[in-house]
N, C-alpha and C positions, 0 to 999 in steps of 0.2 A: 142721397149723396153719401159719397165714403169720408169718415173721420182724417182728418188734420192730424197726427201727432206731435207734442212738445216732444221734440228726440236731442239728446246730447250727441253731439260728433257721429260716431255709425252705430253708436249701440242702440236707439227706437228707432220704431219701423219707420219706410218712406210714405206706406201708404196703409189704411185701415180699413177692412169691407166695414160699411155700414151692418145694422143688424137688420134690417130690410130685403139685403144683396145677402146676407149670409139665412136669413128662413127661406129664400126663394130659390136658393142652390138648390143642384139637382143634388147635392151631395147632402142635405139634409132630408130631399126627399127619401133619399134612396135608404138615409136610420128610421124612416116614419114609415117604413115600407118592412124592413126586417123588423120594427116593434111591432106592427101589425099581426105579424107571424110568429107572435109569441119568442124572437129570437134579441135578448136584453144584451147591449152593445153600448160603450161608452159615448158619451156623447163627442167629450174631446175628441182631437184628431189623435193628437198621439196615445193616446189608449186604446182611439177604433184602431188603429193603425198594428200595434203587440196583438188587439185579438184579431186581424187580417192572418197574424202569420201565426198563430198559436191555434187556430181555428179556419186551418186551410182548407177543409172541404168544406165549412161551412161557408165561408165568404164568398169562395168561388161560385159554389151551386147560387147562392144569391145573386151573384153577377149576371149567371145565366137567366135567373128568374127574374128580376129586373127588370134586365133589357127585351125580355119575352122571345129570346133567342129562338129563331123556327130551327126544330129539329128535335131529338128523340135522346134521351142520356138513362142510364141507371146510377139513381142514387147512394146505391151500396158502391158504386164504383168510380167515384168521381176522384178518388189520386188514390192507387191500390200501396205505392209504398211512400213512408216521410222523406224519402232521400229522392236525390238526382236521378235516381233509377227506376224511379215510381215513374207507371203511366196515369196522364189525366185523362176523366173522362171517356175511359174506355167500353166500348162496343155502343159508343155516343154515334148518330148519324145525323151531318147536315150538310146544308150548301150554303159557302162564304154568297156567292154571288144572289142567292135567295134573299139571305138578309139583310141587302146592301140596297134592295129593290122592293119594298112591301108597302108598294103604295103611294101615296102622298098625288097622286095623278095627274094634273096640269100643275100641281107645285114645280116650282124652278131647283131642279135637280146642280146644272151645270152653267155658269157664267163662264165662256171662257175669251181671254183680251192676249194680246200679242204685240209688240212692237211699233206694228205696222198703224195702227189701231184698228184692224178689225176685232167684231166683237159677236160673239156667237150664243146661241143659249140652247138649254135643252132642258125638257122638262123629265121628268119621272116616267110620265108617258109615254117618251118620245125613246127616251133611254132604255128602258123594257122592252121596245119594241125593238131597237137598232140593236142590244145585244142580243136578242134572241135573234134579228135573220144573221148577225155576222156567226153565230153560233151554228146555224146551219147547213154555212160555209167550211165552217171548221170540220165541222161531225162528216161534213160530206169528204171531208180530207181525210178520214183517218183517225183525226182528232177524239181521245177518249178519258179514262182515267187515268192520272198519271203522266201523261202526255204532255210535253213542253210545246207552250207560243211564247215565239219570240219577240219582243216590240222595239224597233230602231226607230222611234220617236220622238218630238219632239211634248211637252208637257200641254196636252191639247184632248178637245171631245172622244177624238180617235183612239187616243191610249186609254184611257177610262174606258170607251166600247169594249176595245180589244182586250182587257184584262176581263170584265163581266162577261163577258161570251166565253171567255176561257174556263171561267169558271164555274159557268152555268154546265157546264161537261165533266167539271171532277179536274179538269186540266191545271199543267202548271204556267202562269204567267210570270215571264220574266223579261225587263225592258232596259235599256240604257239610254240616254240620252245620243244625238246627232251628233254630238258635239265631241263623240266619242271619234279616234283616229281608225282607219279599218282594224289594224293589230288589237287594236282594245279592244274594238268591237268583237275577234274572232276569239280576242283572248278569252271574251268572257262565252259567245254564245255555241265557239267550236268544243267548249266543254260538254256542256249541255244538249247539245245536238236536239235545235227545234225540229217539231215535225211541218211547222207553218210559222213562216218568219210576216210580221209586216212591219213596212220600212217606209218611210219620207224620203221625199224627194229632195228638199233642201228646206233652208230654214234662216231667217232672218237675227244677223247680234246685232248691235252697236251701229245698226245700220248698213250691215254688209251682207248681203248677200252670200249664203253659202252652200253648194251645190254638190246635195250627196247621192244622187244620181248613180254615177259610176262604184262608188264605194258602195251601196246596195247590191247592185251587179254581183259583186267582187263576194263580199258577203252572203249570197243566194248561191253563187259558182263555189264558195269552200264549205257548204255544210250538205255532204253527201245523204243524210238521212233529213233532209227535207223534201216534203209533198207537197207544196204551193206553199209560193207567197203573194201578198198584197202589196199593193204598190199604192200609196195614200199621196193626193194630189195637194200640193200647202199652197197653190195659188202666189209664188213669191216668184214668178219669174224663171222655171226651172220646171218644166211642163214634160212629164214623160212623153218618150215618143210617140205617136197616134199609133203605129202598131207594136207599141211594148209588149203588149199582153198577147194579141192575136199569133205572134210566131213564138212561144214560151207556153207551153203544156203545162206547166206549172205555174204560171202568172195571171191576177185578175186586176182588174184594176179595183179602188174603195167601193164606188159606186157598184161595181158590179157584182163583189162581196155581198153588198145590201141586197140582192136580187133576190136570194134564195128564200127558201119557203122558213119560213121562222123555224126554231127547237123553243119552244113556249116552255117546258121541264127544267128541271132543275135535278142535276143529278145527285143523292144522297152522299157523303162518305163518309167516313170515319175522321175522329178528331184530329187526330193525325197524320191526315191524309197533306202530299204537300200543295201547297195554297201558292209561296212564292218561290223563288230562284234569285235571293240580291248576291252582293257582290261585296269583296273587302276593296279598299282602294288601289291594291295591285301593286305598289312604291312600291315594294322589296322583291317581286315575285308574280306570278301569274295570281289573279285575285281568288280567293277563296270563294267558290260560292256555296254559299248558304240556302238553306230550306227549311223555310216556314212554315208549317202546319196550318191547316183550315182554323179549326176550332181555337186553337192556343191563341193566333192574330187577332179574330175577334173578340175574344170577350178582354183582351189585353187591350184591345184600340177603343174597344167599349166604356172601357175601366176609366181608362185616362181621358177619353173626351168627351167622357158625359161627367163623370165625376169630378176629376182634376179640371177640365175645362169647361166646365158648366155647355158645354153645348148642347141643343135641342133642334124642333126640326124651324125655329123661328130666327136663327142665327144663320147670319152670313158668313164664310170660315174661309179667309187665304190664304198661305204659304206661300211664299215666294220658293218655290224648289225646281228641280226638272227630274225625269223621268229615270235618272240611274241613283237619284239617289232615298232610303229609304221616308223621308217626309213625305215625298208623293204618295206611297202604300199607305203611309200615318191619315196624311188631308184627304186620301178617297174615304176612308173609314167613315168620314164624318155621315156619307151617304145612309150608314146603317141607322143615324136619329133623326134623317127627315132633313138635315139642312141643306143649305144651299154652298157650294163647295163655287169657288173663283181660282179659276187656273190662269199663270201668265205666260207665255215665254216670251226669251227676247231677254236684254239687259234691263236688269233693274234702274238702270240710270237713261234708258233710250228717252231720246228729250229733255234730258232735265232731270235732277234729283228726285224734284219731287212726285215724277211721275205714278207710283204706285201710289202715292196717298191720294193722287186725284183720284186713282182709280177707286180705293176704299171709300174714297165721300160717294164718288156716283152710283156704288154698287150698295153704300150703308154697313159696310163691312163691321162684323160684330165682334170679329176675333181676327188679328195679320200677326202673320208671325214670317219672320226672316232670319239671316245669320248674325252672328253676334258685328261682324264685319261691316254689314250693313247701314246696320246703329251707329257707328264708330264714321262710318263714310258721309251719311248723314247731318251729323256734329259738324264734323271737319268741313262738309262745303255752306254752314252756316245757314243750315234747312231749320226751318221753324213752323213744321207742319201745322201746328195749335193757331196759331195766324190766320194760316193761307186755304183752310181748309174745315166744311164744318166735319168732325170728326164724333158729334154727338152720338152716336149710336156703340162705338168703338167701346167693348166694355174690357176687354183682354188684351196685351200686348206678347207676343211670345218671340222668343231667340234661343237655338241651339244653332251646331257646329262648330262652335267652339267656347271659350267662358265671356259670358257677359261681362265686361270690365266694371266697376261701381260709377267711374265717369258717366258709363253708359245709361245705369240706372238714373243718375241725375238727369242727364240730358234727356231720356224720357218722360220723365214726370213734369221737364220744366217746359220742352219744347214742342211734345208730342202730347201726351194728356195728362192732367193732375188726378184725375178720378179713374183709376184705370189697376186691373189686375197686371202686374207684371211679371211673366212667370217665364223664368229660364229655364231651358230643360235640356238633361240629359240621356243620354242613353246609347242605343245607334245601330247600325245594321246589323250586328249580330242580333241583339231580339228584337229587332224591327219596332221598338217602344224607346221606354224611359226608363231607368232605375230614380231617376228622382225629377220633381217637375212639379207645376202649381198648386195653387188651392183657391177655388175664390172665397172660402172663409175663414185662412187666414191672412196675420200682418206679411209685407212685402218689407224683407232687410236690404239694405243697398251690398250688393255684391252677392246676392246669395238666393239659392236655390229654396224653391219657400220649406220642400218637404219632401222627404220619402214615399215611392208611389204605395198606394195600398196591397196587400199581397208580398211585396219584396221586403224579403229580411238581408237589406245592404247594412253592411257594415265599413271600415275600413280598417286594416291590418296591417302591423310593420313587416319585415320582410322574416321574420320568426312565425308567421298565422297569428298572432298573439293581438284581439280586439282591442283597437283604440276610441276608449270613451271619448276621448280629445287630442288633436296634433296628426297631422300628415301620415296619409297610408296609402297602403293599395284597397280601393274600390272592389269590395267581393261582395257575391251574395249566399249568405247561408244554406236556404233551402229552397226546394222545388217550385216553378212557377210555371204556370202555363206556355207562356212565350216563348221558353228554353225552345232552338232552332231543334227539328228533326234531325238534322245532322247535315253534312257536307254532302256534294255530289261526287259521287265517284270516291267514298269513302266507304267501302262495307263493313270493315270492321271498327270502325268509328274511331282509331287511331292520332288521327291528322285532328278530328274535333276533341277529342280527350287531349292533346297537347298544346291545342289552342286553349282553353278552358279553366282543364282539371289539374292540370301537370303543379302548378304553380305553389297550390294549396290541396292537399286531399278532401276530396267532396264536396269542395265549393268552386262556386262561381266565379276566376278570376277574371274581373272586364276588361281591365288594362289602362281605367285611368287611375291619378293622382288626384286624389280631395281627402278633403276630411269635413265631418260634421261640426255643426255652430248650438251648442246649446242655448234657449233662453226658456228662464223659468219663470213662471207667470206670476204679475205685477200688475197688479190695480187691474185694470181692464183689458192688459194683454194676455194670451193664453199660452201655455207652454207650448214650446217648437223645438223642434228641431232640424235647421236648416242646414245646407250641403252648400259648400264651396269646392269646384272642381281646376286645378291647379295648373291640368294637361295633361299629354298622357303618359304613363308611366314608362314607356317605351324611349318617349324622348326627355326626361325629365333630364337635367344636371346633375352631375355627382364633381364639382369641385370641393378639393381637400375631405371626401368619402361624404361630403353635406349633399342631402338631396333638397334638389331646388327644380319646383316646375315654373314650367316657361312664361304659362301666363302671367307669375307674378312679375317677370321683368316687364313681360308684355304693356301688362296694364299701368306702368310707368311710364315706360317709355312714348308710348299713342298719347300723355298728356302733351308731349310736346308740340305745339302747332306747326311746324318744321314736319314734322315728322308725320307719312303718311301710312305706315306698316313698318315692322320689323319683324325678324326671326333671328331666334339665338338656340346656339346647338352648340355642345358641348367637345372638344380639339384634344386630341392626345398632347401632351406635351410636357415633359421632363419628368417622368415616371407618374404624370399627375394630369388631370383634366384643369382643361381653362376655358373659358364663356366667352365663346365669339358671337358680339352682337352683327348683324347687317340691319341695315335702313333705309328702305327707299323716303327719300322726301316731295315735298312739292315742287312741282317744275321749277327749273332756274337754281334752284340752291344748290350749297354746296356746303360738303361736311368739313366746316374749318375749325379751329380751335375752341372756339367759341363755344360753337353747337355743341361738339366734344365734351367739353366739361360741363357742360348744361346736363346734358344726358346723364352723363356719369355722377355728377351730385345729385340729378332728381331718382335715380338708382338706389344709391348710398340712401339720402335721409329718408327714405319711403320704405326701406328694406334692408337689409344688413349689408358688409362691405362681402359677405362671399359673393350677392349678388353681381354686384358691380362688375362689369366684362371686362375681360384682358385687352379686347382687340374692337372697336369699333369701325365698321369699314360700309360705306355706302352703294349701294346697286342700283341697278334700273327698274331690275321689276324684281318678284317675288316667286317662287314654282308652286303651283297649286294645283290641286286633285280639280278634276272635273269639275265635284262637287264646292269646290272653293275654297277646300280647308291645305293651308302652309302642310309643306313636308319638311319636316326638320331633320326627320330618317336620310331623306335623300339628299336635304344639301350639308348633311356631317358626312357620309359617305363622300361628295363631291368634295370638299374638303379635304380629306384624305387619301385623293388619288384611287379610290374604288370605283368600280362601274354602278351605275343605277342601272338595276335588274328590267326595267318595266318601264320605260320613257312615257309609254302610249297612255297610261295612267294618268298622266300629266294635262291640264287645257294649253300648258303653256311650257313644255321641255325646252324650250330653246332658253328663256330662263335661266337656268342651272350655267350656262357658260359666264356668268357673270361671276360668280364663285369658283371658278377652276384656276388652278395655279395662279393664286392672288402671293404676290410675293411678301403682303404684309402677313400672310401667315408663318413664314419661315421662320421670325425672330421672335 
């Protein structure tokens, strides 16, 4: 069992690994594995953590060696320069989709559950086998190195196949979710121009059937450099037609995919070679897409979910995500250590709140990780998982997408498990990882991020480049990592990615949120940390009276209110000066009167300073959200100000945004 701490108010931790859970880490295995090697490494975290980055080709070749990574590297050559400009790993060859697959043989590869409650599995062996004949499918397309599949899928067996087959060729897999409108969908895959698209027929939310049939179509008829695609059948009532495939030269159905003669190889490539295609969220503009490298994805997904997440091949691993956004890439990863990987689609809420945690007791889920949103949604409809469910197995709790509020931290320990890692994490499509995120051997602080990943030399900077030991900045990283993206598509001189990036600060890393670091220095039996609090992003952050203020700190104010079911606040031009317009949607039936008003605005004020405090408090219906789930505050300051939103189709929910247009309480 993990230690109890006597903590004063938020300064000791909420939760302590036992020294049991801390010799059992794989993160202790992995210092008894370089002392082995003659290779002497602090034992602390934050000392192993200065020689990760002081000692970059050392750690990294370790990573590789470790994880027994299949494939071929020279060790004179594992990062040729200290800068951004260094290659890693070079004249390195391997195959992501080889080391995603090594074995484990009727072990249970895949649990995958859906709405509906069906429920499907697939073992290691079955998986080997299904990406290698969809591979053959592929290869018989055309399909080669370099080469883009597309996936209009839903988060299911099918997109996991379709990615390993892709990759079992050198090829690039790139996927979005259904949920995508066609514009989005072409926004992102007419860039890219797959050479073999596969797409779902429809897909089940909230209990509604929804039928993307035609929008398939539509998306097959606009990508002129496509040579077949697959039509995947989801059994929800939305049946392709019996001769879809038969008059379409280009069309097979799944089943028939499965037909061909297996490609059993694994094609070799270079570290470098790209692995993914994601996507930025599109809100201002056609989304950026991004490419990820073979090599740099794994030993980064390696890094973080064997080390930071104690995972093995004896753990159950689920994310709650869907297929465009980068956690899917993150939770396949897990396949490289043998675990058992749980996919869901469908509403996290279909039947009832608590339906995913029934899910986690029946499957023994070792590690669930969801949006910070979730947690918060949870709370609010007065779910008390620890109750209702045995959760004994459950040794990790994880949440990114946006900041874990400290409520939230409570409400996990109290309602969901007391003996439990809780690790917030950040990071995000640009390098398809974390710059900061758990530990299971250290303390968990309420509000806070446990630690710096290993390898990333993050810091945070005022808007001079000038490093802050303490107090609010921008999120950069010093030096070279693996994960750094290949570059943009359809960028050759690498311009559009040096402006996204580089521009901000010369030679580093700018990510683009708002945090700053939490020192604690070690006390009796606590060990020194250094934890990350992340504030929002620095794009939308507040500048009332030239004070920079991120969002989440109103946020996590505001959501204590029980009234209050979500807010966004964006910052309003207004008499040479910015002012803080909160919105709120509440619980049905309410209504934002006086009362509420001043409730909000004192629990603003005592929690936080009076610049927080909003000028304008104004009620909605609903909120606009990225596919992915995460508030646009880009696009309802823009709506605010009478601008066009560049990119609706970005959006699960644009119709939204009319709630906020010529609001006349903006005027005064």
């Amino acid at each position: 069992m993990s230690r109890v701490h006597k903590r004063k108010a938020d300064q000791g931790p909420l939760w302590l690994p036992s020294q049991q859970r801390v010799d059992a880490s794989r993160l202790r295995d992995f210092l008894a594995f370089l002392g082995k090697r003659g290779t002497n490494v602090p034992q602390e975290y934050q000392a192993l953590h200065r020689w990760s980055i002081d000692n970059k080709r050392a750690f990294w070749q370790a990573i590789w060696q470790y994880h027994r990574v299949l494939g071929s590297y020279d060790a004179d050559r594992v990062l040729t320069k200290d800068d951004f400009s260094g290659k890693w790993f070079e004249g390195a060859r391997l195959n992501f989709a080889e080391n995603l697959l090594r074995g484990y043989d009727d072990a249970i590869a895949i649990i995958e559950h859906r709405e509906d409650n069906r429920r499907r599995t697939l073992s290691y062996r079955e998986l080997h086998e299904l990406s290698a004949r969809l591979a053959g499918t592929l290869k018989a397309a055309g399909v080669g190195e370099g080469d883009r599949v597309g996936g209009f899928l839903p988060n299911g067996i099918e997109a996991v196949v379709g990615m390993l087959a892709s990759a079992r060729l050198g090829a690039v897999w790139s996927s979005c979710s259904p949920d995508f409108g066609l514009q989005g969908a072409l926004d992102r895959f007419g860039q890219i121009q797959p050479k073999v698209l596969i797409g779902i027929n429809g897909y089940e939310y909230s209990g509604k059937l929804v039928d993307t049939r035609e929008r398939v179509v539509k998306i097959v008829a606009s990508l002129p450099e496509l040579q077949a695609w697959i039509g995947v059948d989801n059994h929800q009532g939305c049946p392709w037609p019996r001769n879809a495939f038969d008059n379409d030269s280009k069309g097979l159905g799944w089943d028939q995919a499965l037909e061909a003669e297996a490609y059993e190889d694994f094609v070799a490539v270079s570290f470098d070679s790209p692995l993914y295609i994601v996507y930025s969220s599109g809100t201002t503009g056609p989304p950026k897409c991004i490419v990820h490298g073979v090599g740099g994805t794994l030993l980064q997904h390696l890094k973080e979910l064997s080390l930071h997440t104690d995972i093995s091949e004896n753990d159950v691993v689920f994310y709650y995500t869907t297929c465009g956004w980068m956690m899917w890439n993150w939770l396949v990863s897990s396949l490289a250590l043998g675990a058992t990987i749980v996919l869901y689609d469908g509403s996290p809420f279909a039947g009832g709140a608590e339906g995913l945690w029934h899910m986690a007791e029946q499957e023994g889920a070792t590690v669930f990780g969801s949006s910070a949103k979730y947690y918060a949604s949870c709370e609010k409809d007065g779910l008390k998982p620890a109750r209702q469910f045995d959760l004994s197995k459950l040794k990790s709790v994880l949440s990114t997408g946006s900041p874990l509020s400290h409520e939230s931290f409570d409400y996990i320990y109290r309602e969901i498990k007391a003996d439990v890692c809780l690790s917030s994490i950040s990071g995000g499509t640009d390098i398809v990882s974390c710059f900061a995120l758990g530990n299971p051997t250290l303390p968990v602080y309420r509000g806070e991020l446990q630690c710096i990943g290993l390898g990333m030399d993050v810091v945070f900077m005022d808007d001079d480049g000038s490093t802050l030991p303490q107090g609010k900045g921008e999120l950069v990283c010093r030096s070279p990592f693996p994960a750094k993206p290949v570059g943009f598509w359809n960028d050759p001189d690498g311009e559009r990615f040096h402006e996204a990036y580089f521009e901000r600060f010369a030679g580093v890393w700018a990510h683009g949120d708002y945090g700053e670091v939490i020192p604690h220095q070690a006390i009796d039996d606590l060990p020194e940390q250094i934890g990350v609090m992340i504030h929002g992003r620095s794009d939308a952050v507040l500048n009332p009276g030239g004070v920079r203020i991120g969002t989440a700190e109103i946020y996590r104010q505001v959501e204590k209110i029980d009234e209050v079911l979500e807010s966004i606040a964006v910052g309003q031009t207004w008499q040479d000066d910015v002012r803080v317009v909160l919105f709120v949607r509440l619980r049905s039936g309410l209504k934002l009167d006086e009362n509420l008003f001043n409730q909000i605005r004192k629990t603003i004020r005592n929690n936080t300073t009076p610049r927080h405090v909003p000028a304008k408090i104004l009620q909605v219906d609903d909120i606009p959200r990225t596919v992915n789930g995460k508030i646009v505050e880009l696009a309802v300051g823009q709506v605010i100000h009478g601008e066009a939103v560049k990119n609706k189709d970005a959006l699960a929910n644009p119709e939204a945004l009319d709630y906020f247009a010529n609001r006349s309480e903006l005027s005064t």
